[in-house]
Structures are given as structure tokens and as C-alpha cells.
C-alpha positions as CSV (number, residue, x, y, z in Angstrom):
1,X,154.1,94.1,-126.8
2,X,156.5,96.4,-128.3
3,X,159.2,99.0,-126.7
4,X,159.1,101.1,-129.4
5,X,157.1,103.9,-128.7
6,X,155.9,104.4,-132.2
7,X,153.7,101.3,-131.9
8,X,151.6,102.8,-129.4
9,X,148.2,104.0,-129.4
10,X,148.1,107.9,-128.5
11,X,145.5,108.4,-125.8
12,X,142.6,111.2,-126.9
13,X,143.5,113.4,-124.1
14,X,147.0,113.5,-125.7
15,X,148.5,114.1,-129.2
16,X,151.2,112.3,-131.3
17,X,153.3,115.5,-130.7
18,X,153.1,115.4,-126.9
19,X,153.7,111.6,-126.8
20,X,156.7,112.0,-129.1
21,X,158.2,114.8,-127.2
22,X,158.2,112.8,-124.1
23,X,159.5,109.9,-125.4
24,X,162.2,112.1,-127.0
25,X,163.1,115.0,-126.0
26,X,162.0,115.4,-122.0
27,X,164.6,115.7,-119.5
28,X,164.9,113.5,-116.6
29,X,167.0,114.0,-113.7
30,X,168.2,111.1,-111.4
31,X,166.5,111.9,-108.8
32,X,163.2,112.4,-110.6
33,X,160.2,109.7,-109.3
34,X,157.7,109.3,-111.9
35,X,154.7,107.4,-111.9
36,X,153.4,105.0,-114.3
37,X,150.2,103.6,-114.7
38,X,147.5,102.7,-116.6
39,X,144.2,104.6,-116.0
40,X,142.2,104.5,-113.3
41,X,144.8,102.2,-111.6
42,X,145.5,104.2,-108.3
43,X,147.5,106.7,-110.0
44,X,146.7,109.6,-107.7
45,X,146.6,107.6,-104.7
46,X,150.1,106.9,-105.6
47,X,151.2,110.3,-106.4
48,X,149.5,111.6,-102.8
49,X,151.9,109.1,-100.9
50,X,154.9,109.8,-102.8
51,X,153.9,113.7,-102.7
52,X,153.9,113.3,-98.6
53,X,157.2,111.6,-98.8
54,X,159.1,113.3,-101.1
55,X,157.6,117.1,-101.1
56,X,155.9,117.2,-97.1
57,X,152.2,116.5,-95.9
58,X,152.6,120.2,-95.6
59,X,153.1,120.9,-99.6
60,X,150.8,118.1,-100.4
61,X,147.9,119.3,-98.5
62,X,147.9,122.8,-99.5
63,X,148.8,122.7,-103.0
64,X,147.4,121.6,-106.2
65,X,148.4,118.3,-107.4
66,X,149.1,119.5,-110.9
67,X,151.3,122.1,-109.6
68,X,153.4,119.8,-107.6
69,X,153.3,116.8,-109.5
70,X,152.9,117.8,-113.2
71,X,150.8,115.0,-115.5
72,X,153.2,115.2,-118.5
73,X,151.8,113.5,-121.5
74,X,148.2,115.6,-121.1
75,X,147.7,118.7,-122.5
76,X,144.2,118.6,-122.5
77,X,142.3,122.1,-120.9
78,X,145.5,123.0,-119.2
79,X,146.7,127.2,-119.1
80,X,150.3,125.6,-119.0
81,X,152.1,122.7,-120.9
82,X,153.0,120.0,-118.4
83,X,156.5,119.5,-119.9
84,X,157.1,123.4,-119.3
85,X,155.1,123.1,-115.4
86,X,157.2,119.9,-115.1
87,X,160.5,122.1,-115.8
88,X,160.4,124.9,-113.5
89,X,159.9,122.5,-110.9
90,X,162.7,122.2,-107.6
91,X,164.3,119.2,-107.7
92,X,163.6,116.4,-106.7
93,X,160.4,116.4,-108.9
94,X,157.5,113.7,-108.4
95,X,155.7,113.3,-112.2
96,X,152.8,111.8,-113.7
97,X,152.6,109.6,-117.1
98,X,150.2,107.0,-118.6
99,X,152.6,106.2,-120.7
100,X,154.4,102.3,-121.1
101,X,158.1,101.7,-120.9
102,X,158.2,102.2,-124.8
103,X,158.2,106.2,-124.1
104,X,161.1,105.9,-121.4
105,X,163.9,103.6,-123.1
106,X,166.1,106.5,-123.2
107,X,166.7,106.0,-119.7
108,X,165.3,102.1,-118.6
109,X,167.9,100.8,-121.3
110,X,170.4,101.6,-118.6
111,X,170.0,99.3,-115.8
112,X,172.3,100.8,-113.4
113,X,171.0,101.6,-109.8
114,X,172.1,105.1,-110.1
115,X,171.2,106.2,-113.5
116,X,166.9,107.7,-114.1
117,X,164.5,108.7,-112.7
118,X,163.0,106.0,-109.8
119,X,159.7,104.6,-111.5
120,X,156.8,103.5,-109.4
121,X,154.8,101.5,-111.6
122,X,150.9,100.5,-110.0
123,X,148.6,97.8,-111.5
124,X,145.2,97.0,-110.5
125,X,142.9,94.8,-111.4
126,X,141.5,94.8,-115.5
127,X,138.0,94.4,-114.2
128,X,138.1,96.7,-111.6
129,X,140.2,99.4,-114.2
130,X,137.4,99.1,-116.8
131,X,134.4,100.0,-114.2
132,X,136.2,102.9,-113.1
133,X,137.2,104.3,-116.3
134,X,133.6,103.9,-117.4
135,X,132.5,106.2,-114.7
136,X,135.1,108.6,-115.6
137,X,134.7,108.7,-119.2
138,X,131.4,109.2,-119.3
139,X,130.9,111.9,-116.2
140,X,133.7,114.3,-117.5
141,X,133.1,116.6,-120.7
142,X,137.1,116.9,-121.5
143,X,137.8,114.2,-124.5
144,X,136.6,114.7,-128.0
145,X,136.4,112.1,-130.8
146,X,134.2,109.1,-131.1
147,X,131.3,109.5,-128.7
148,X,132.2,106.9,-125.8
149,X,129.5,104.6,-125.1
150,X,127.2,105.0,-122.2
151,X,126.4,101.4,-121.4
152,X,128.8,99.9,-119.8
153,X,128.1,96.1,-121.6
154,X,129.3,98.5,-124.8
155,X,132.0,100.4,-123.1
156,X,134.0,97.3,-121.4
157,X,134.0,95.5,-124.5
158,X,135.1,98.5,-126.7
159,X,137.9,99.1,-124.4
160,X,139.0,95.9,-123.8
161,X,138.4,94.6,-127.5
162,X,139.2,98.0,-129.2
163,X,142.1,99.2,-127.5
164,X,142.0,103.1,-128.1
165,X,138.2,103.2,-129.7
166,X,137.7,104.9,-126.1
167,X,140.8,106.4,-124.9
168,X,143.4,104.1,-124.0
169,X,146.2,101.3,-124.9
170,X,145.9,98.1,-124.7
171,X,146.1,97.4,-120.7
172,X,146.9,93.7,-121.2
173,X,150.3,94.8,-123.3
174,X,150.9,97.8,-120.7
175,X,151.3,95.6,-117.8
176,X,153.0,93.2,-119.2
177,X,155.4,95.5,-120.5
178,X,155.9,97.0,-117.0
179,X,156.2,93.4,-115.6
180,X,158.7,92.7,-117.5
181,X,161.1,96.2,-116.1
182,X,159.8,94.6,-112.0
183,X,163.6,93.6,-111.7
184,X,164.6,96.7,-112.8
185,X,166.9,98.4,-110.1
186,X,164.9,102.0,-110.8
187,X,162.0,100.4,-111.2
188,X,159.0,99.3,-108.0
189,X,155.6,97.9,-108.7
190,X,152.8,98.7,-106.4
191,X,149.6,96.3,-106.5
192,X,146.4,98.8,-106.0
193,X,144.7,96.3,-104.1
194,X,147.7,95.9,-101.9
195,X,147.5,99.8,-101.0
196,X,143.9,99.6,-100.6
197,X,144.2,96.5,-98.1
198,X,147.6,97.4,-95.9
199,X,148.5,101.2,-96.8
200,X,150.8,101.4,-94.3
201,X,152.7,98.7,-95.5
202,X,153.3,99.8,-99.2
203,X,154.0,103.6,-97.7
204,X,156.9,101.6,-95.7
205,X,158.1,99.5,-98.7
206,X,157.9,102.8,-100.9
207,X,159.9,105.2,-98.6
208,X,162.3,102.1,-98.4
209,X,162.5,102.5,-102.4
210,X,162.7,106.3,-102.3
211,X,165.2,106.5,-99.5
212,X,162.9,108.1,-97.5
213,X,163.3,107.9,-93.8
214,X,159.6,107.1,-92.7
215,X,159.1,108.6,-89.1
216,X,155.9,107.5,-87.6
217,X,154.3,111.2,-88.0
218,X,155.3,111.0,-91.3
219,X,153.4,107.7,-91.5
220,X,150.6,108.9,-90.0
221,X,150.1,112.2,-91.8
222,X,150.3,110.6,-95.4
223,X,148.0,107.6,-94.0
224,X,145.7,110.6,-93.2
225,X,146.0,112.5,-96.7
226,X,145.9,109.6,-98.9
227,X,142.3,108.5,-96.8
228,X,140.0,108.3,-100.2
229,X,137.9,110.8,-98.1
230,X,140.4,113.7,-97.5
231,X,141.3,113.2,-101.2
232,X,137.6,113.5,-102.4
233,X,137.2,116.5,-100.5
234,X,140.6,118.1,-101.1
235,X,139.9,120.7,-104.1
236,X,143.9,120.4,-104.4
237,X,143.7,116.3,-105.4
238,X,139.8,116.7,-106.7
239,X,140.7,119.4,-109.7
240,X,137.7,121.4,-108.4
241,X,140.7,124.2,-107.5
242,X,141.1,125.0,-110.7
243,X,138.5,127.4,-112.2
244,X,138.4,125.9,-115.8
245,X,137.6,122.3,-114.7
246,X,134.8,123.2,-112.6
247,X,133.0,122.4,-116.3
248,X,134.3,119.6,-117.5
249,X,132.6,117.0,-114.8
250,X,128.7,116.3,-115.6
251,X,126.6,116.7,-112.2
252,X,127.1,113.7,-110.0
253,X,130.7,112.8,-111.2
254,X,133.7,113.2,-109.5
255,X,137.3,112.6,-110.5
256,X,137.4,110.5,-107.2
257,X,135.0,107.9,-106.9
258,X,135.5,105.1,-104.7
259,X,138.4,103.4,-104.8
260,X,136.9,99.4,-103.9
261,X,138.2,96.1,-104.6
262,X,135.7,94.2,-106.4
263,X,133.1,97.3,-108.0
264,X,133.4,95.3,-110.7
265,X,130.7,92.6,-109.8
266,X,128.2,95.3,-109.2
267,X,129.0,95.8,-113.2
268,X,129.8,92.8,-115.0
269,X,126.6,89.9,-115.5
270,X,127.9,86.5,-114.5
271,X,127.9,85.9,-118.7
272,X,130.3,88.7,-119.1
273,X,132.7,88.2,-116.5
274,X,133.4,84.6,-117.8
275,X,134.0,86.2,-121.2
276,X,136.3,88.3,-119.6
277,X,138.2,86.2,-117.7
278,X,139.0,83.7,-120.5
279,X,140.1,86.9,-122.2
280,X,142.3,87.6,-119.7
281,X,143.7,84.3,-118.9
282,X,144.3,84.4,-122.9
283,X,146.3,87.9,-123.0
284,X,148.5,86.8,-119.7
285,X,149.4,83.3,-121.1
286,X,153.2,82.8,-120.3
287,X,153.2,85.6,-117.9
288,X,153.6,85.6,-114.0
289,X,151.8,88.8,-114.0
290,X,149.1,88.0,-111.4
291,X,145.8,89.9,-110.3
292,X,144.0,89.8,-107.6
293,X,139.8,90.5,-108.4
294,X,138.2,90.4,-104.9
């Protein structure tokens, strides 16, 4: 588990140029609130609730999520580079990176409560992460390289064995490096499976963390707009706005699918999921880094 970016993997819908100029050269402001997660780990859950908070149900319903809440280490089939979206943005700005800590030590290495962006970190469950990302790697057209396998007894293993053979880092080493920044003063973890069980509840502890006074129609609105159904139909948090992504899903995929605790045992066979889980309880030895499966 390194924090130095250079000993990361760079995802395929990203390039070691991108990646470096994030860890580098972007600007944050102080009252930036990016969020940073692994794939397929509630990321645009997240950035719907902090979007209602921060920017207005209002704003949030009616425009597209890129536009207000710019994914800035992807530059994959985009008319615009995210850095440059992310730029032009009014303050405060709510962004989106997959990336780990190693790409933000330019502002985490100061641990004073005023100082960076606010990060809102979410982890979710490996097993669940893997089913999901299988769904989405193999229904969208978007990523080049190595063809990524279409059975999913090839796919988890490849992903979890072969970090970035499919697209990814290690999530094991992600997490844990997160984990380690959860006392961090700009810094709040957010347990998917929390959000998924008791919404409200996280909304309340984030707009606690954000500063946000949380009215009870504010409550209710984002409760509403972060329901997985308003999101699956809402062509602003779907993609299906944009004109040049209306190609890149393969019929019967969506960029939302379902959003469940426990997907995974429709996936794994009872052979593989003891593999896994000795796998995992190897790669979270010594950490206090727990998830929660079901």
C-alpha cells in the first residue's frame, strides 16, 4: 500500500498523463468536496446526495451529472477534459475521482481542519464491487485493451487476482489506504450498505460533515432523487443525455443497475466464495477495515 502515486495502476479509462496531472498539477479549493471511491462502490449515489446538499435538488434534477460534478481522472468519450469542466465550475464544486489517497497528498499531508478539499470516501463490499463491475464492464463498449472476460468465474478472479488485467487497482490496497486517512479531519467514510439500509441517516451525518443545514424538505427531496429508481430513469444521472454515450451501452445494460446488498450470492458458487473470503480475510490481516456482505 503505497502513497506514492507512481506505484499505482492507471485505470484503462484513464491515461498516465491524466493520472499524473491530477496528482500534480489540479487545483483544489478549500471548499471543494470530492468523492473517492473505488468502482461500482456507490459513487453516484454519493455524488446525487451531496449534489442535493451542496448545489440544490433543483440543479441536481435538471442537470447533467457530469456537468455539475465533473469525473476528473476520465477522459474517456468526453467533448471536454474534466480537469478543464471541473475549472470553470462556481465554487463550491462537488468532484468525482477513483483515484487513492496517493494522487491527493498534496493536500491530505496537511491535517488541519481547514485546509483541502472535504473528501467523502464510500466503501462497499469486495464481493458485491466485483458483481457489479462485471455487469458494467461487459455491457458498456467504452474501454479498449485486453478483451475483459465474459464469465464472471474468469472476470472475478482476474480482477481480484490481476489487479488492473480488467480495469482497476487493487481494491484491497485502495481501501485500506482510505482507512487509514478515516481520522482525517477533511476526510468522512460512507459504508454503501449503510446508505442502502438507513439513507436518511448517512444524508444527516453528511450534511453534518459538509456544514450543511439539513431542513426536512431538503431531506426529503434528496431521499427522493437519490431513490435508485429516479436515478435509473433520470437521463441527467443515467448518461443517456448525452448524445455520444447513447453507443457505448450494449442492449440490456444500463449504467444503473440495481444497487442490492448481497447480488453477490446470486454470482459466486459456494466453492468460490470460500476462496474469496480467505482471500479477503488474507489482504485485511491487521486491519480494522470491516465489511459487511449481507
Amino acid at each position: 500500500m503505497s502513497l506514492n502515486w507512481k506505484d499505482w495502476i492507471t485505470p484503462r479509462y484513464s491515461t498516465d498523463a491524466i493520472v499524473q496531472k491530477v496528482a500534480e498539477e489540479f487545483e483544489y479549493f478549500d471548499d471543494d468536496i470530492v468523492v473517492s471511491t473505488y468502482h461500482k462502490s456507490g459513487t453516484t449515489l454519493t455524488q446525487e446526495m451531496i449534489s442535493c446538499l451542496i448545489l440544490g435538488p433543483e440543479k441536481t434534477k435538471n442537470t447533467a451529472l457530469l456537468r455539475r460534478s465533473p469525473f476528473i481522472d476520465f477522459y474517456k468519450h468526453l467533448p471536454r477534459d474534466p480537469m478543464e469542466e471541473a475549472r470553470t465550475l462556481p465554487r463550491p464544486r462537488v468532484l468525482k475521482t477513483h483515484l487513492p489517497p496517493a494522487f491527493h497528498m498534496r493536500h491530505l499531508s496537511d491535517r488541519s481542519p481547514d485546509v483541502g478539499p472535504k473528501n467523502v470516501i464510500v466503501i462497499r463490499n469486495p464481493k458485491d464491487v466485483v458483481v457489479s463491475a462485471f455487469h458494467h464492464f461487459t455491457g458498456t463498449k467504452l474501454f479498449d485493451g485486453k478483451p475483459i472476460p465474459d464469465k464472471f468465474s474468469e472476470y472475478w478472479r482476474s480482477a481480484i487476482f490481476q489487479p488492473g488485467n480488467v480495469s482497476h487497482h487493487d481494491i484491497f490496497d485502495f481501501n485500506r489506504s482510505w482507512w487509514s486517512f478515516k481520522d482525517h479531519p477533511r476526510v468522512f467514510v460512507l459504508f454503501y450498505e449503510d446508505i442502502v439500509r438507513n439513507k436518511a441517516d448517512q444524508v444527516r451525518k453528511l450534511a453534518k460533515f459538509l456544514g450543511v443545514e439539513l431542513t426536512d424538505e431538503l431531506l426529503e427531496a434528496t431521499l427522493d432523487l437519490t431513490s435508485f429508481q429516479t436515478m435509473r430513469e433520470n437521463p441527467n444521472v443515467n448518461y443517456s443525455i448525452a448524445e455520444r454515450a447513447k453507443d457505448d451501452w450494449k442492449p440490456g445494460s444500463n449504467f444503473i443497475r440495481k444497487g442490492e446488498i448481497g447480488d453477490w450470492k446470486n454470482h459466486f458458487t459456494v466453492a468460490e466464495n470460500e476462496e474469496f473470503d480467505r482471500y479477503i480475510a488474507e489482504r485485511m490481516r491487521g486491519c480494522d477495515l470491516k465489511f459487511t456482505f449481507e
